[in-house]
Every structure is written in structure tokens, then in C-alpha cells.
C-alpha positions as CSV (number, residue, x, y, z in Angstrom):
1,X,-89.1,16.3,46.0
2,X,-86.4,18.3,47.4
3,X,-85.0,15.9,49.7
4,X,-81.5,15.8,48.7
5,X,-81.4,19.7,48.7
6,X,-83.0,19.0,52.4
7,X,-80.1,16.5,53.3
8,X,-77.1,19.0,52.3
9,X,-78.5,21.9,53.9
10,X,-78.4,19.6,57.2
11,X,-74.9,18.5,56.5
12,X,-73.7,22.2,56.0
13,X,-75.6,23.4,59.3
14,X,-73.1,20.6,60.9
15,X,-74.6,17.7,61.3
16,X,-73.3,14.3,60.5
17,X,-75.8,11.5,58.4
18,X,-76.1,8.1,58.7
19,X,-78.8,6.2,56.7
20,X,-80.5,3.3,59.2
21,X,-82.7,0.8,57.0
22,X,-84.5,-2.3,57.9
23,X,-84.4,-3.6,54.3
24,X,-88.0,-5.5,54.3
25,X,-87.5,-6.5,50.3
26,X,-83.9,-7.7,51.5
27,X,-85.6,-9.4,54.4
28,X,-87.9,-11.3,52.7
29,X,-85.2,-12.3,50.1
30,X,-87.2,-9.9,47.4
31,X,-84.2,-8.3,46.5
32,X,-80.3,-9.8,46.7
33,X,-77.6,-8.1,48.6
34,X,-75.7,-7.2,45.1
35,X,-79.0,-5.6,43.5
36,X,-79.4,-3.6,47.1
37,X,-75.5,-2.5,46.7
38,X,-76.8,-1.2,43.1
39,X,-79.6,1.1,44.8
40,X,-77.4,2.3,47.6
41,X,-74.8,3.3,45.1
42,X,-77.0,5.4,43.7
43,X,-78.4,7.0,46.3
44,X,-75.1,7.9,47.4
45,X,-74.0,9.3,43.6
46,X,-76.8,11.5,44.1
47,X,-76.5,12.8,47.4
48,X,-72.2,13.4,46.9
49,X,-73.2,15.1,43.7
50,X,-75.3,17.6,46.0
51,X,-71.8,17.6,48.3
52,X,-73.5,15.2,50.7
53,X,-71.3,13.3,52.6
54,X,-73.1,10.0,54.1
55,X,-71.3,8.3,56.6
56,X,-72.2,5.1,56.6
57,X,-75.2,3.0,55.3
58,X,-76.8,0.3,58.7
59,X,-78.7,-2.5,57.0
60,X,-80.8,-5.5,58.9
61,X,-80.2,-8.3,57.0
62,X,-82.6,-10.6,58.5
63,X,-85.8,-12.0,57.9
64,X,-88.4,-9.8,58.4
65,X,-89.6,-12.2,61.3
66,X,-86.2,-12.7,62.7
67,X,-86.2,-11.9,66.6
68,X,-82.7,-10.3,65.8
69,X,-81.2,-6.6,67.5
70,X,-80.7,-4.9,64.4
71,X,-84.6,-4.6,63.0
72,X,-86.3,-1.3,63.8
73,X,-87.8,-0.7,66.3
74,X,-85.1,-2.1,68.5
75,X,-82.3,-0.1,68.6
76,X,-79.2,-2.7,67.7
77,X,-78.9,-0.8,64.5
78,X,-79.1,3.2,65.9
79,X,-76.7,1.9,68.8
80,X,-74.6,1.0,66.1
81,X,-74.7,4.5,64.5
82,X,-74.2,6.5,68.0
83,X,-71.3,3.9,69.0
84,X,-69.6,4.2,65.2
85,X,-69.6,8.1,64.5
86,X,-69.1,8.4,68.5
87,X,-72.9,10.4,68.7
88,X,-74.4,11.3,71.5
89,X,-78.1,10.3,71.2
90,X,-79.4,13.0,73.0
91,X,-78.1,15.2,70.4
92,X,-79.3,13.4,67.5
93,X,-82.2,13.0,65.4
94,X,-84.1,10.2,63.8
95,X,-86.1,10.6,60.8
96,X,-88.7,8.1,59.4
97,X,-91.3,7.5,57.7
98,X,-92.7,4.2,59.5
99,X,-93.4,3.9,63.6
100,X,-90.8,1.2,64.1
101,X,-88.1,4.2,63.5
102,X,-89.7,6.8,66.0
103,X,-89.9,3.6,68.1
104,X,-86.3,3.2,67.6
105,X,-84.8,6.6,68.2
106,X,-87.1,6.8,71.4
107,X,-85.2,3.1,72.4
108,X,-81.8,5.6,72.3
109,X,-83.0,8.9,73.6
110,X,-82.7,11.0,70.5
111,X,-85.5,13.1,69.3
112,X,-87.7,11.6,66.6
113,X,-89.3,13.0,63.5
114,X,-92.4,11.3,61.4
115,X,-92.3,12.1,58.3
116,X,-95.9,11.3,56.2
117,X,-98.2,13.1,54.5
118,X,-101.7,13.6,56.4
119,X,-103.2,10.1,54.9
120,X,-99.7,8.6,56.4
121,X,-100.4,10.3,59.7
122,X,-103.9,9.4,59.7
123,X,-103.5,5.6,59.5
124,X,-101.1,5.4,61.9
125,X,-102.7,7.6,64.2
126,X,-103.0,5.3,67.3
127,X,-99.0,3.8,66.9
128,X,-97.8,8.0,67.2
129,X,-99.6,9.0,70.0
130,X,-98.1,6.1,72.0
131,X,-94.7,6.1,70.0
132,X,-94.9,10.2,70.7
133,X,-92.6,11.3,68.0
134,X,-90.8,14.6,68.9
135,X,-92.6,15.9,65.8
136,X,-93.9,15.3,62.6
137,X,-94.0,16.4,59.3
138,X,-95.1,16.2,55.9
139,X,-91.8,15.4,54.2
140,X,-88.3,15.7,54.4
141,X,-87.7,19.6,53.7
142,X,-90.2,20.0,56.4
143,X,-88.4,18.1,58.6
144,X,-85.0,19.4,58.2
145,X,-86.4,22.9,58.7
146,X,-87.4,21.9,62.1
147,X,-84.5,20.2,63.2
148,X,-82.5,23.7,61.8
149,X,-85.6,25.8,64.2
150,X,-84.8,23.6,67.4
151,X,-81.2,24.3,67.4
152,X,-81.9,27.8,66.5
153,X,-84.2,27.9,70.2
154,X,-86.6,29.9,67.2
């Protein structure tokens, strides 16, 4: 709840968004290409019908046990990002629910968010304290508001 109202007031405060998704159901050939097209679509209808602009969509294709660049938490598919909307990491942010994408934005230097509920947090206890995330939050309002706080200073 209130995550596409969270997403445009992060576009109007300036900042660019880029969706990066390892795709597991694509990966393990759950769900074809064309029926993923289908959910993207309407993930973007929504968000443009809150004015959100996304500026592109990064995918991993590959198996889920692929030793390829692209699948969180190597970086292959934030490099991408950064190197495409000409980012500077160290500016950006990287918001996920799952280790492997705190793990990835760490691999690039940007800050990293966690986003999970306390049972979430809970269970992955162990991975965050090594993975360190730059902060973590219950959900994606939460996190925007302290993205908007640390370039505040406030």
C-alpha cells in the first residue's frame, strides 16, 4: 500500500527510477517472456498514471543457477543502470526486498535500503548484518521518506 504514491513523490524530489529484477519465475522458465511483458506493462500503466516516469526496466534472463553477471547480487545488471542513465553510484540508491539486492548496490557503491516487515528482517537477520544495508525499513513509503531525510541532512 502506497507505494506508487511513494515512487512519484521520489521522481518529483528529482530523482530518476530504474526497476532492476532478477526475474526467478522467468529464470526457472515459470513464466514466458511475453506473459512477463504483460505484468511489466502494467506496472508501468500504473505508475505513468501517478506521473511516474520509469526509465527503463533490467531483467536477468537466466536460469536461476546460471553463473551469469546480470543475477543479483552481482552487479552486471546495476552497472548497467549507472552506465545507461549515466548515474553516479555514489549518488544512488538501491531498494529491495531480498539480501542479494543490498548485496548488489554495496558491489557499486550506492547506499542500500531493505525493505521487510519485522518477520522479513528477522529471518534474514544474519545475511543484513554482513550485507550492512545503509538502512532498512518496513516498506516502500518508509523508505522513500528516508532517502528524501538524507538528502535533506534532517
Amino acid at each position: 500500500p502506497g507505494a506508487v504514491d511513494a515512487v512519484a513523490e521520489l521522481e518529483a524530489a528529482g530523482y530518476r527510477i530504474a526497476i532492476v529484477s532478477n526475474q526467478d519465475a522467468m529464470g526457472w522458465k515459470l513464466v514466458p517472456e511475453r506473459q512477463l511483458q504483460r505484468i511489466h506493462k502494467k506496472m508501468i500503466d500504473e505508475l505513468e498514471a501517478a506521473g511516474v516516469w520509469v526509465e527503463e526496466i533490467y531483467v536477468c534472463p537466466h536460469h536461476v543457477l546460471s553463473d551469469c553477471a546480470c543475477r543479483k547480487p552481482r552487479p552486471g545488471l546495476l552497472l548497467a543502470a549507472t552506465r545507461d542513465l549515466n548515474a553516479n553510484p555514489r549518488e544512488s540508491w538501491m531498494l529491495g526486498d531480498k539480501v542479494s539486492d543490498v548485496e548488489a548496490g554495496a558491489a557499486i557503491g550506492c547506499r542500500t535500503i531493505f525493505v521487510g516487515d519485522s518477520t522479513r528482517r528477522k529471518r534474514f537477520a544474519k545475511e543484513l548484518r554482513a550485507g550492512r544495508p545503509s538502512a532498512m525499513t518496513k516498506d516502500l513509503p518508509e523508505a522513500v521518506g528516508t532517502i528524501l531525510k538524507a538528502r535533506t541532512g534532517s
